[in-house]
VOVEXLUM-590309 format. One record per residue (C-alpha): x, y, z; residue number from 0; residue in one letter. Coordinates in steps of 0.001 Angstrom, whole numbers, always signed. Each point is the difference from the previous one (the first is absolute). Example, Ala and Ser with C-alpha at 12.3 -4.5 7.8 and 13.67 -1.06 7.14 Angstrom:
<recs>
       x       y       z nuse fivo
  +12300   -4500   +7800    0    A
   +1370   +3440    -660    1    S
</recs>
This chain:
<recs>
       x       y       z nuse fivo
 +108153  +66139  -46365    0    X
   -3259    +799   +2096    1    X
    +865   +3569     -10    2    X
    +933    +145   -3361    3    X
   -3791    -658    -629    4    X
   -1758   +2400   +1722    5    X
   +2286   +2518   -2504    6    X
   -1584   -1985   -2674    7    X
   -2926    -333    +404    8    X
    -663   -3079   +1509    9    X
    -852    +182   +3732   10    X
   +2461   -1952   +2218   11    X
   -1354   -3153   +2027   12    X
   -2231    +899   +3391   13    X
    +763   -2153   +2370   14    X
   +1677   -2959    +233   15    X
   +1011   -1415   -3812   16    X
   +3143   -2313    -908   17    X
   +2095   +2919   -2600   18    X
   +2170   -1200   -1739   19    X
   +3948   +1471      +8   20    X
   +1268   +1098   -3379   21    X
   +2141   +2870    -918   22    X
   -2188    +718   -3153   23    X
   -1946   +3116     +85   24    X
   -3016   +1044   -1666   25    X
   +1225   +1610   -3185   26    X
   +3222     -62    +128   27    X
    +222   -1202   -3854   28    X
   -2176   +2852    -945   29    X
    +883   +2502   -3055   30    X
   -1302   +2929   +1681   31    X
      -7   +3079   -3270   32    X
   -2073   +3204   -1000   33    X
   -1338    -353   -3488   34    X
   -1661   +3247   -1170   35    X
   -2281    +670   +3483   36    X
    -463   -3458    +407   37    X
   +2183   -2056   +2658   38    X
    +497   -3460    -250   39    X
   +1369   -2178   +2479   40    X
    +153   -3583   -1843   41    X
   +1928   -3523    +971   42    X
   +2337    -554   -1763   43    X
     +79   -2599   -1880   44    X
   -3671    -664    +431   45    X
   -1968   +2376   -1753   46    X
   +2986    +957   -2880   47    X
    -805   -3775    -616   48    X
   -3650    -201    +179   49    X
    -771   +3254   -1958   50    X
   +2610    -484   -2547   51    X
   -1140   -3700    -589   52    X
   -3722    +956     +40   53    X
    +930   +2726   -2945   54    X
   +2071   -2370   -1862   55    X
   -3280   -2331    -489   56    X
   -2499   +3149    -283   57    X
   +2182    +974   -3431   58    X
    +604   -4105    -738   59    X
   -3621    -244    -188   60    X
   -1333   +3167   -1598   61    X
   +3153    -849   -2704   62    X
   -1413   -3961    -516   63    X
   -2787     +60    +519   64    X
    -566   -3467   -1599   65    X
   +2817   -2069   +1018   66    X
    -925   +1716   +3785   67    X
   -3622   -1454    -565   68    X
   +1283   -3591    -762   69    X
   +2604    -247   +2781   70    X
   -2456    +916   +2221   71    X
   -2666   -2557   -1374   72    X
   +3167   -2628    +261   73    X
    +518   +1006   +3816   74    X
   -3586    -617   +1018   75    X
      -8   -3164   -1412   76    X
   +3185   -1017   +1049   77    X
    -549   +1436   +3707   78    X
   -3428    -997    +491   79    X
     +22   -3649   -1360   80    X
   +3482    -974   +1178   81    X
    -164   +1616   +3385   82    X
   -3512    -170   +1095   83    X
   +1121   -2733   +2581   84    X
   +2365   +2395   +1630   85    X
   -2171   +2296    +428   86    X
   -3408   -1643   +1325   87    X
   +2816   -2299   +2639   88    X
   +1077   +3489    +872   89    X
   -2751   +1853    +680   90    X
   -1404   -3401   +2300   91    X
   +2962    +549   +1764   92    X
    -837   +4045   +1031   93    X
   -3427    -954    +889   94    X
   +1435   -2736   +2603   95    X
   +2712   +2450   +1287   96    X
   -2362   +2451    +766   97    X
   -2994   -2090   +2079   98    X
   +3232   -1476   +1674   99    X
   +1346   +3505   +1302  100    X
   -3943    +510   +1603  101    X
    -157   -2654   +1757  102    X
   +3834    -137   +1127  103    X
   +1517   +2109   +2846  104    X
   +1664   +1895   -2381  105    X
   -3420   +1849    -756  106    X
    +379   +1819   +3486  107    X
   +3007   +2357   -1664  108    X
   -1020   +3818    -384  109    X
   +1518   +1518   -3201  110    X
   +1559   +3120    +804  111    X
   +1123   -1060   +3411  112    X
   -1658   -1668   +2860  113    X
   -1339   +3410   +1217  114    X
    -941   +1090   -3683  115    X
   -3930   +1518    -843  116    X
   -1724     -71   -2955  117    X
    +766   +2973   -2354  118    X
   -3559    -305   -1563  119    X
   -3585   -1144   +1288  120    X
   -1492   -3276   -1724  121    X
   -2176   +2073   -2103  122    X
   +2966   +2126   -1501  123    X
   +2493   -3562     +59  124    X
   -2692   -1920   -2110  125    X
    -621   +2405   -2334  126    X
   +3127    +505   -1032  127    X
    +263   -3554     -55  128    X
   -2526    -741   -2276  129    X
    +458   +3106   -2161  130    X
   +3647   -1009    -934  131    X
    -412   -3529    +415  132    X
   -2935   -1175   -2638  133    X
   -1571   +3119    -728  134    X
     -63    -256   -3908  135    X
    -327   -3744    -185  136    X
   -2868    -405   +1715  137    X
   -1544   +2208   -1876  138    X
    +821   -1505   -3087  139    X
    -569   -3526    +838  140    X
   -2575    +418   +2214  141    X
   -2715    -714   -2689  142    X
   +2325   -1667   -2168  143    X
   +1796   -2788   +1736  144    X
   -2666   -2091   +1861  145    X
   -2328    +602   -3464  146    X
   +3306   -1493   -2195  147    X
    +343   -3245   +2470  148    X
   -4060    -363     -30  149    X
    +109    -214   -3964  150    X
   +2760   -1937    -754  151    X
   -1077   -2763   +3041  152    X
   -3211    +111    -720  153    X
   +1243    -596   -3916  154    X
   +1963   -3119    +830  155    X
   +2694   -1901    -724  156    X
   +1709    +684   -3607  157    X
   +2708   -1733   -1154  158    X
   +2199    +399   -3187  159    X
   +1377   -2961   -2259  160    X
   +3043    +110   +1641  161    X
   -1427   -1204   +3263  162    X
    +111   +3378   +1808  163    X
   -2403   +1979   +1188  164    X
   -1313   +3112   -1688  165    X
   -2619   +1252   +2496  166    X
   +1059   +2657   +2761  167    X
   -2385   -1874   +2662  168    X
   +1877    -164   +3337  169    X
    +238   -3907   +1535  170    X
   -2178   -2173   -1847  171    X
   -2752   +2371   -1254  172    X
   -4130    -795    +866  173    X
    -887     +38   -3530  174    X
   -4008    +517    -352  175    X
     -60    +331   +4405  176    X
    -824   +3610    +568  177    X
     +86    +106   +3329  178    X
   +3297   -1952    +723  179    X
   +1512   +2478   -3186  180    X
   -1129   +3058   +2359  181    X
   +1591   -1935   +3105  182    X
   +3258   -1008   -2302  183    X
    +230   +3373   -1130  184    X
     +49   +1672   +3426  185    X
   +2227   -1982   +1284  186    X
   +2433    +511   -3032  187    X
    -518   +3981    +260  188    X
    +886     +12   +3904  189    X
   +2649   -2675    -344  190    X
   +1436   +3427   -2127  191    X
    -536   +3084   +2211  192    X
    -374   -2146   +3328  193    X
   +2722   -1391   +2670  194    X
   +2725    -262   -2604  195    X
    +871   +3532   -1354  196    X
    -977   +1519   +3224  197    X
   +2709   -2719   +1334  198    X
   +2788   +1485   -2448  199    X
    -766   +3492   +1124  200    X
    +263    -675   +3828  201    X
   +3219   -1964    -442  202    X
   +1860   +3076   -1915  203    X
   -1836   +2652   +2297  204    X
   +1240   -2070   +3126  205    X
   +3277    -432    -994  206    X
    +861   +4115    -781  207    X
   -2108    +708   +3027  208    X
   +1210   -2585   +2305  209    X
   +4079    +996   -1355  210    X
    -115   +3906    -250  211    X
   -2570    +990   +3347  212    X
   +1319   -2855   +2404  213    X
   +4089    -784   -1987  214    X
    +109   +3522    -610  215    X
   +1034    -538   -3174  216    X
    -347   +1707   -3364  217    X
   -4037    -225   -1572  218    X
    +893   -2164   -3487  219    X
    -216   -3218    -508  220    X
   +3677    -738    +354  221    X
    -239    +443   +3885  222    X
   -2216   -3315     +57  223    X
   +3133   -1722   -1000  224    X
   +2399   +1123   +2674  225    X
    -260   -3616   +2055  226    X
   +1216   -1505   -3483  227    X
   +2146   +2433   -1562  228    X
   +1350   +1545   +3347  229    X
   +2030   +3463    -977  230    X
    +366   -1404   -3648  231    X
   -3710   +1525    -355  232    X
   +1102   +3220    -318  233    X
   +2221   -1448   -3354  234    X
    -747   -1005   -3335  235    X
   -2149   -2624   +1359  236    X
   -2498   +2614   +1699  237    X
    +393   +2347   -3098  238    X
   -1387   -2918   -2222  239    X
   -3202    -787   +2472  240    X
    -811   +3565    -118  241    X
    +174    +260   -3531  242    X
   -2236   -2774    -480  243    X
   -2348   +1509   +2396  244    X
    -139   +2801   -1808  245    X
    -837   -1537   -3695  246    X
   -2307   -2354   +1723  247    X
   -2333   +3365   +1692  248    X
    +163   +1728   -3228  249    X
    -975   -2658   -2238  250    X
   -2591   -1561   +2373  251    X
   -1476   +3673    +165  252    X
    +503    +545   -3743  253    X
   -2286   -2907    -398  254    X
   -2502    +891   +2646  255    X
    -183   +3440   -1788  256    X
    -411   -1122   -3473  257    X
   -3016   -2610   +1575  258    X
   -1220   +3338   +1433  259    X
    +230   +2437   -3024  260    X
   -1847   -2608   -2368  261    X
   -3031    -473   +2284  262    X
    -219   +3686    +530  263    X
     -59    +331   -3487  264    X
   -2292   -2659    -490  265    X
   -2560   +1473   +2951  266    X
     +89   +3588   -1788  267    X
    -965   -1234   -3451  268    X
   -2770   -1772    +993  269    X
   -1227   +3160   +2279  270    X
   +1161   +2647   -2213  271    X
   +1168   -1479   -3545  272    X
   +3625    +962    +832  273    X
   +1776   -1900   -3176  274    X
   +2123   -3297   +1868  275    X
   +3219    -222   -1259  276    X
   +3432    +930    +589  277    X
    -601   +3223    -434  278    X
   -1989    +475   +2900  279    X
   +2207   -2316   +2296  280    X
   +3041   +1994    -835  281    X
   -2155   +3082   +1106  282    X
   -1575   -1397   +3185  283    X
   +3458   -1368    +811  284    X
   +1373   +3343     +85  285    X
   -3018   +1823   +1339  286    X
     -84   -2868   +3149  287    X
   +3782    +268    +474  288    X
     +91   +4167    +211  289    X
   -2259    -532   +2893  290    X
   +1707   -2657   +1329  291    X
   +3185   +2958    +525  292    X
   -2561   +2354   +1694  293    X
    -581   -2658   +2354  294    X
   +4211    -529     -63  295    X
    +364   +3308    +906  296    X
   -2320    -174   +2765  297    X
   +1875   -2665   +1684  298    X
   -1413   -3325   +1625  299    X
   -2540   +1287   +2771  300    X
   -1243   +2834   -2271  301    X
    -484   -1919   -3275  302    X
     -17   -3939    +244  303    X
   -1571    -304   +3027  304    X
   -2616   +2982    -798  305    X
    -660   -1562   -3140  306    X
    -211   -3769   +1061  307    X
   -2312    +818   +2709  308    X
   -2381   +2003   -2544  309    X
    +366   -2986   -2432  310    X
    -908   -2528   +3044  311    X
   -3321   +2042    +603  312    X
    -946    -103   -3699  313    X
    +926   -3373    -793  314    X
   -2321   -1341   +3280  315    X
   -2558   +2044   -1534  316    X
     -96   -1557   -2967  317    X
    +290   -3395   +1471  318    X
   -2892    +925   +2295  319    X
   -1923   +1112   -2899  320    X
    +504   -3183   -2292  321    X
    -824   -2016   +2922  322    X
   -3106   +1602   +1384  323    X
   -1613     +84   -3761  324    X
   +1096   -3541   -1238  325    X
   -1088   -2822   +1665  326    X
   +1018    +627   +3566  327    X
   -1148   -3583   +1381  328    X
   +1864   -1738   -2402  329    X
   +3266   +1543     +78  330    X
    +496     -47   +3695  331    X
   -1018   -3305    -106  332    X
   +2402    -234   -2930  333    X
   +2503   +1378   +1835  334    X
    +412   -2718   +2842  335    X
    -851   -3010   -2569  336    X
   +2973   +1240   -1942  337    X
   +2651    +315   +2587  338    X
   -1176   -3690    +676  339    X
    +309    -441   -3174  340    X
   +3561   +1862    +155  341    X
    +751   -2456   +2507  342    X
    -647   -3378   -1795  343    X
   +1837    +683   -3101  344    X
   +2901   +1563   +1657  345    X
   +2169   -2995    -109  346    X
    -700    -397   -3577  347    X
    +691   +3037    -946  348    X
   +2847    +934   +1346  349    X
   +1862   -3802    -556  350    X
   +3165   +1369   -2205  351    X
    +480   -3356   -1705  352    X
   -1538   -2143   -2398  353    X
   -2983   +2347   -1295  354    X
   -2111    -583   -2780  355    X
   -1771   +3408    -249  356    X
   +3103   +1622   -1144  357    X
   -1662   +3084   -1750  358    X
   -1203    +642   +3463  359    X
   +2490    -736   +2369  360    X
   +2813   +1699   -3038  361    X
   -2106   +2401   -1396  362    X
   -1583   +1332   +3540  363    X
   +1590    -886   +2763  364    X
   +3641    -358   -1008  365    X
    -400   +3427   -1477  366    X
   -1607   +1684   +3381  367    X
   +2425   -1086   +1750  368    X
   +2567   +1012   -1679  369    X
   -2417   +3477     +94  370    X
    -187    +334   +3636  371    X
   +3972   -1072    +409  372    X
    +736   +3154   -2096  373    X
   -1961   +1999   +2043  374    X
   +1181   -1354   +2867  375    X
   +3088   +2488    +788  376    X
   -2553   +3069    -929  377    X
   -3335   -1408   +2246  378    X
   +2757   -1205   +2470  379    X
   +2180   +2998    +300  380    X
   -3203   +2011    +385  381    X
   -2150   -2560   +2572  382    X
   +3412    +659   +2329  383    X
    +348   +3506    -157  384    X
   -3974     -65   +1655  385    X
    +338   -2732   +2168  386    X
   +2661    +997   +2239  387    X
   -1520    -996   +4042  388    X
   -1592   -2577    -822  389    X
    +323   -3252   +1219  390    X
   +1608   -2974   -2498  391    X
   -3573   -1825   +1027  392    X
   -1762   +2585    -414  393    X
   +1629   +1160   -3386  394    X
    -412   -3736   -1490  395    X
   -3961    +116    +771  396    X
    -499   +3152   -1437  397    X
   +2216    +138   -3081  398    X
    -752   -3743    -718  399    X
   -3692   -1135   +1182  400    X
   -2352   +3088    +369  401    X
   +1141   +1039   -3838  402    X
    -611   -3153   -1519  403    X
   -3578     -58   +1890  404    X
    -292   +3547   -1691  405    X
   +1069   -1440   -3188  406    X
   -2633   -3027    +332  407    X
   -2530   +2029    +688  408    X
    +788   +2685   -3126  409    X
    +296   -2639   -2520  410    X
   -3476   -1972   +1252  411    X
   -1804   +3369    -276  412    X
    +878   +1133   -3419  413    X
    +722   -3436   -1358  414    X
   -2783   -1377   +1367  415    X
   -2746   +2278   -1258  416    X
   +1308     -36   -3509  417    X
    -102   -3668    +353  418    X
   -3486    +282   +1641  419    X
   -1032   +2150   -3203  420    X
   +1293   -2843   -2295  421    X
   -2083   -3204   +1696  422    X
   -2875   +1880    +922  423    X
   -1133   +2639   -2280  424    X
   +1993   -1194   -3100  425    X
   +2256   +3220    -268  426    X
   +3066    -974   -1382  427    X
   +1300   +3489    -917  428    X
   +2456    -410   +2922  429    X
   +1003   -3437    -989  430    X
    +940    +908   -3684  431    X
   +1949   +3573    +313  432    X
   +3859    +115    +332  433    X
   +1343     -28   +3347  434    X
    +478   +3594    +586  435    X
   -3926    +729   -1112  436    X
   -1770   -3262   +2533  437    X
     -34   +2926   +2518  438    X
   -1517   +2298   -1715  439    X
   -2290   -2481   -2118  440    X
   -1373   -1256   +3778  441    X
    -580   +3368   +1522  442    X
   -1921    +856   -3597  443    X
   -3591   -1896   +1648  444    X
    +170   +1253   +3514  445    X
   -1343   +3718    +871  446    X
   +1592   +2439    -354  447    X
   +2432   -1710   -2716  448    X
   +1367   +3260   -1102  449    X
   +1014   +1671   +3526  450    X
   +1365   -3656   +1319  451    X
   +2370    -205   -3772  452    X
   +1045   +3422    +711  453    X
    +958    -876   +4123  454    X
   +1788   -3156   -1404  455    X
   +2284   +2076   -2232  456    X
    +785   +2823   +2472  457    X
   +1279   -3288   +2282  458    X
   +2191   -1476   -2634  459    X
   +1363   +3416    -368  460    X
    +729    +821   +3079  461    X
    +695   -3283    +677  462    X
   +2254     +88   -2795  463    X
   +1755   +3324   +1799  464    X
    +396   -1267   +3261  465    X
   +2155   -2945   -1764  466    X
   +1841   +2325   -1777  467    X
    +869   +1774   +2808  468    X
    +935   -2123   +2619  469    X
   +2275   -1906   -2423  470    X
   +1926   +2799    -781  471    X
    +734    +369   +3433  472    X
   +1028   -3439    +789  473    X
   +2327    +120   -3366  474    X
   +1181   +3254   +1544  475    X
    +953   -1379   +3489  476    X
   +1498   -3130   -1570  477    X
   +2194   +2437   -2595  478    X
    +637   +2340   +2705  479    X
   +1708   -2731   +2095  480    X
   -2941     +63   +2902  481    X
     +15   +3197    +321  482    X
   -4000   +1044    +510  483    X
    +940   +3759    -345  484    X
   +1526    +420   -3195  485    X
    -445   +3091   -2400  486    X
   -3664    -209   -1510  487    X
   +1267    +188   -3574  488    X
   +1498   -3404     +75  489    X
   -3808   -1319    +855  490    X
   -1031   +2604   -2706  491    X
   +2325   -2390   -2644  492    X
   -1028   -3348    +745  493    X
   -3635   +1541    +194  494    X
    +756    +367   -3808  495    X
   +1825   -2428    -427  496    X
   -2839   -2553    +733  497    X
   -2168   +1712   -2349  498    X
   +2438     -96   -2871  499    X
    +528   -3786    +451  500    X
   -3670    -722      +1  501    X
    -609   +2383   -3250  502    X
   +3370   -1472   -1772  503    X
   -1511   -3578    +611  504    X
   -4011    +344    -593  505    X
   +1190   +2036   -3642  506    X
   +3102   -1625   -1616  507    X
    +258   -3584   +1189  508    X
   -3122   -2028    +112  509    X
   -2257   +1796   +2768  510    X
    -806   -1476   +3511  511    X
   +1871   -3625   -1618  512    X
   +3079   +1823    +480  513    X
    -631   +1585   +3065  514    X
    -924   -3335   +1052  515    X
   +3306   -1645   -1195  516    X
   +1765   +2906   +1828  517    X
   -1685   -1198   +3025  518    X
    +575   -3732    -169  519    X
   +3943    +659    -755  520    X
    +467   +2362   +3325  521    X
   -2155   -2177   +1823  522    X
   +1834   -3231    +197  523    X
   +3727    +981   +1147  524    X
   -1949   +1811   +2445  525    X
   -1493   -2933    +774  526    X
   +2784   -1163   +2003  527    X
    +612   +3124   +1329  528    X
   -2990    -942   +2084  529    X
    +792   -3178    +963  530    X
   +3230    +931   +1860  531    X
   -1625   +3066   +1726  532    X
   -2059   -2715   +1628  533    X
   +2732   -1361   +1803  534    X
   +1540   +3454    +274  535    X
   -3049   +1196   +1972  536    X
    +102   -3294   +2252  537    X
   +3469    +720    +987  538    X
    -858   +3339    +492  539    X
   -2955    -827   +2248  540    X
   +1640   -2114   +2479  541    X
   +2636   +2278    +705  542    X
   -2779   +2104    +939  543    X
   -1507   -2000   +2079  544    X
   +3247    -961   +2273  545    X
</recs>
């Protein structure tokens, strides 16, 4: 099997690494066929089932458009208020695994081999990280978020005539407190993009690193499952993880692209008076993904990495900028009083059970969750095809604690001045826009308001093509049957194919709500997914270490 990789692909362990004996081989289910003066070489029956399902609902939706919309409305709801338990329990549960595997002997295994070096330098590895990891949703809710949790908390407590709330205030709100509203609302926003999703990343990325560099197995998520499933992963029971892999990455990036192609919008018709509808998403949709397949074509070194590094540069720019013209003091002050902050509410926030603020804890967290589970085989897949020689300590502190600081530090910049703008010069522009304009309505007061709105739509852009194009190749590899190598075309199709969803959802069948819905209903099978690669990767671990 170790051999087999290196034909693949995949480099074979360096050193000493605990392989694991199966008669399986890389593509050995593969259609391999010529059509026209494209060839394809596909698993079968992997992608026949993922692209013929993912067509079936393209032409159910664009056919009903109406009954689409409602099912989709009834899944949210269904998903999001009968599950939320599952998934806030779960995600506690990946946050615990992975401080346990840093500070546990296990943390001492190289992946790749215990002679394996890093393929990239930290500057290359987190840029790549960030750009496929958060890219577009920071930039959305970077404004957005902590300036939603400061209203509604510092709003108060609502509640209907039926008892239940009505407010979206995380916890018990600090109606009329404006400074404990900032605090609550901090702590809310990096409850969201802190320890938690970072935490579902590292646990998929570990797994298909720790199982394909060091097992020498196949790179999908199947391989994760091979202490469970033994040689019955290469059955029905692998075909059906993969599968769900695969509509969980496409819907999660449908989402992230329809979030993406609405703020764009939104950012050129208040610069330029670009008309904002769907219209103009269906264009920059297709515009964004035709340069997502240049960077396809180019391949991983010469067009995601080229282009996350360029976006890193830019988007520390603009951070730079906002901070160094807003109120510098108070935001880096800000920034530590919030992580306490971050701290104290913590337990309250992430308690599963018995919540009162169920708009919040539903509504937002329940929902991101579900968001970053989706993602999870895309950010994953593409976190362990950059991370190969590095230690599992090392990987864990990277992938899981310096992001989140990154994250803390984005959100109480751009959050923080528009909330600065709101208490002390009475601007409320910010505070009253729709999400996808708080960005733009912020940056509107600083200098140089028209350069910094145009910088903050060339990142969601490019932002948005990076996505693009590092999910197509982690669909590919997973539809491919691990195969790293396969013809270009097949990355050309899902390239796409992703586009297509998001356009088929934002015009036919209620807008982001469906995307949204599309989300939520990948998100929690996959749910469990995670959970049993967590004891998958123990297993997997100790063998290692012996």
């Amino acid at each position: 099997m170790a051999d087999d990789t290196t034909n693949q692909g995949i480099p074979a362990p360096e050193g000493h690494s605990d392989i694991i004996e199966t008669d399986y081989e890389i593509g050995q289910d593969n259609i391999e066929t010529q059509i026209g003066p494209f060839g394809m070489d596909i698993h079968n029956p992997v992608f026949l089932i993922s692209g013929l399902s993912i067509i079936a609902f393209v032409f159910y939706t664009l056919a009903l458009p109406e009954q689409a919309g409602d099912a989709f409305k009834w899944l949210f709801s269904a998903v999001t208020k009968g599950f939320d338990w599952f998934f806030l329990g779960a995600a506690n549960i990946f946050v615990i695994f992975c401080l346990l595997l840093i500070v546990t002997p296990v943390g001492k295994v190289r992946l790749g081999g215990a002679e394996a070096t890093p393929d990239y330098s930290y500057a290359g590895w987190f840029a790549m990280l960030f750009a496929a990891g958060m890219g577009i949703g920071l930039m959305f809710y970077g404004v957005s978020e902590p300036m939603s949790h400061f209203s509604s908390s510092f709003g108060g407590i609502a509640v209907g005539e039926d008892g239940v709330r009505t407010d979206w205030a995380p916890l018990g709100a600090a109606g009329g407190n404006e400074q404990e509203a900032v605090r609550l609302a901090f702590a809310a926003t990096i409850f969201h993009w802190g320890l938690h999703p970072w935490a579902i990343y590292a646990v998929v990325a570990l797994a298909l690193a720790l199982f394909s560099y060091n097992k020498g197995l196949p790179l999908t998520i199947r391989s994760a499952f091979y202490p469970i499933l033994g040689e019955r992963v290469w059955g029905w029971w692998g075909h059906a993880i993969d599968v769900l892999a695969v509509f969980a990455t496409l819907f999660g990036l449908a989402t992230s692209l329809g979030f993406g192609a609405t703020q764009a919008n939104a950012g050129l018709n208040e610069l330029f008076g670009i008309p904002v509808g769907e219209t103009t998403e269906v264009i920059l949709i297709t515009a964004i993904t035709s340069v997502a397949l240049i960077s396809v074509l180019r391949g991983l070194d010469g067009g995601v990495k080229v282009l996350s590094e360029i976006n890193m540069v830019l988007a520390f720019a603009l951070l730079l900028f906002v901070l160094l013209v807003g109120p510098t003091l108070a935001l880096l002050s800000g920034f530590a009083d919030y992580l306490l902050a971050y701290l104290q509410y913590l337990p309250a926030l992430s308690n599963p059970v018995g919540r009162a603020d169920v708009n919040f804890s539903q509504g937002w967290t329940s929902f991101y969750w579900a968001w970053w589970i989706s993602w999870s085989p895309f950010v994953g897949m593409f976190i362990a095809r950059v991370s190969r020689g590095r230690t599992v300590r090392e990987f864990i502190i990277c992938v899981l604690l310096i992001p989140s600081l990154v994250c803390v530090l984005w959100m109480s910049v751009f959050g923080g001045v528009a909330i600065h703008q709101v208490l002390a010069d009475g601007y409320t522009a910010a505070q009253d826009a729709a999400l996808e304009l708080k960005l733009f309505k912020m940056l509107d007061v600083l200098p140089l308001a028209g350069g910094t709105s145009l910088l903050g739509i060339v990142l969601v852009i490019v932002f948005f093509v990076t996505s693009s194009d590092s999910g197509s190749l982690v669909i590919d590899t997973i539809t491919a049957g691990g195969k790293v190598d396969a013809p270009v075309p097949q990355r050309v199709f899902w390239c796409v194919f992703e586009g297509a969803v998001a356009i088929v959802l934002l015009l036919s069948a209620g807008g982001l709500s469906s995307l949204q819905s599309m989300v939520i209903s990948t998100g929690l099978p996959f749910t469990v997914v995670l959970l049993l690669m967590c004891w998958a990767i123990w297993r997997g671990l100790l063998d290692e270490t012996r």
